[in-house]
Residue, then its C-alpha position, 0 to 999 in steps of 0.5 A: x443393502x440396496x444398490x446406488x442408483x444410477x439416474x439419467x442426470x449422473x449418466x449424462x454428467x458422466x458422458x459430458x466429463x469424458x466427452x471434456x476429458x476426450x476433447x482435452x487430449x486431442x488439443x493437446x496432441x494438436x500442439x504437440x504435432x503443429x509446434x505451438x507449444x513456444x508460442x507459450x512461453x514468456x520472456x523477459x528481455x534485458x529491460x524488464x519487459x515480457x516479450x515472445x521470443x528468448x531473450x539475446x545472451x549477449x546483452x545479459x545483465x550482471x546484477x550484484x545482489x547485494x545491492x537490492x534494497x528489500x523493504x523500505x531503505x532506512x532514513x538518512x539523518x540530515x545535517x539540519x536540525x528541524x525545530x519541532x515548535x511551531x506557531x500558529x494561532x488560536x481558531x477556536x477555545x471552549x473552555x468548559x469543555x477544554x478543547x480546541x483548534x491551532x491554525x499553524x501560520x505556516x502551514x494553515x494546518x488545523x490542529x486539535x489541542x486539549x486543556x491537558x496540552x496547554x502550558x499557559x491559559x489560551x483564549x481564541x485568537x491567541x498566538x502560540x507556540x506549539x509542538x505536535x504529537x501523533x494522537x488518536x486521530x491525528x496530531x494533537x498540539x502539545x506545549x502550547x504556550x502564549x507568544 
C-alpha cells in the first residue's frame, strides 16, 4: 500500500488549525483572569427589556400561568345578529359566458358572481341581493336575486 502523502498545502492548513486553536485558548485565559466573563451575560429587567446588569429581586413580578393565552384566543359571540345579505348592483353580465361582477352599495367591494349562484335572470345594472361565500379565488356572490 502506498502512504498518504503529505503535500505543502495540508501542512500549512494544519499549522493554521493549531495556530486558531492556540489563539482560541490564550483569549480565553485572558477573560478568565480580567473578569470579563459578566460582561457576557444578558438580563431581562421586570419590563421585558435586555439589559447588562442583573435584574433587582425586589421588583420581581408573579405571573400566573394560566392566564397566558397561546395561540390565538377564541371568538366571542356577540349580541347582534349580522345579516349576511347584502345589496349591491350589477357592473358587469356576460350572459353567454355566465359570469359576472356585483359592487356592494355599502362597501363599493366588487364581487364575482356565476350563473350557478343566481337565483333569478340578472342583467347589468340590476339591484340585487346577495350573500358571499368564500371561493377559490376570493369571495363569490351566492343567492343573488333581483330587488
Amino acid at each position: 500500500m502506498a502512504r498518504a502523502q503529505e503535500t505543502f498545502g495540508k501542512k500549512e492548513r494544519e499549522k493554521k488549525r493549531l495556530k486558531k486553536r492556540e489563539e482560541k485558548a490564550k483569549k480565553k485565559e485572558q477573560r478568565k483572569a480580567s473578569g470579563e466573563q459578566d460582561s457576557m451575560f444578558v438580563y431581562v429587567d421586570e419590563n421585558g427589556h435586555l439589559v447588562d446588569t442583573p435584574p433587582d429581586p425586589t421588583k420581581k413580578v408573579k405571573v400566573d400561568a394560566e392566564s397566558i393565552v397561546l395561540g390565538i384566543p377564541k371568538k366571542e359571540e356577540s349580541d347582534e345578529e349580522i345579516d349576511p345579505t347584502r345589496k349591491g348592483r350589477v357592473e358587469f353580465f356576460n350572459d353567454s359566458k355566465g359570469y359576472g361582477f356585483i359592487k356592494d352599495t355599502e362597501t363599493q367591494e366588487k364581487f364575482f358572481v356565476h350563473i350557478n349562484g343566481c337565483l333569478e335572470e340578472i342583467k347589468e345594472n340590476n339591484m340585487v341581493q346577495f350573500e358571499l361565500e368564500r371561493g377559490q379565488k376570493g369571495m363569490n356572490a351566492v343567492r343573488v336575486k333581483k330587488i
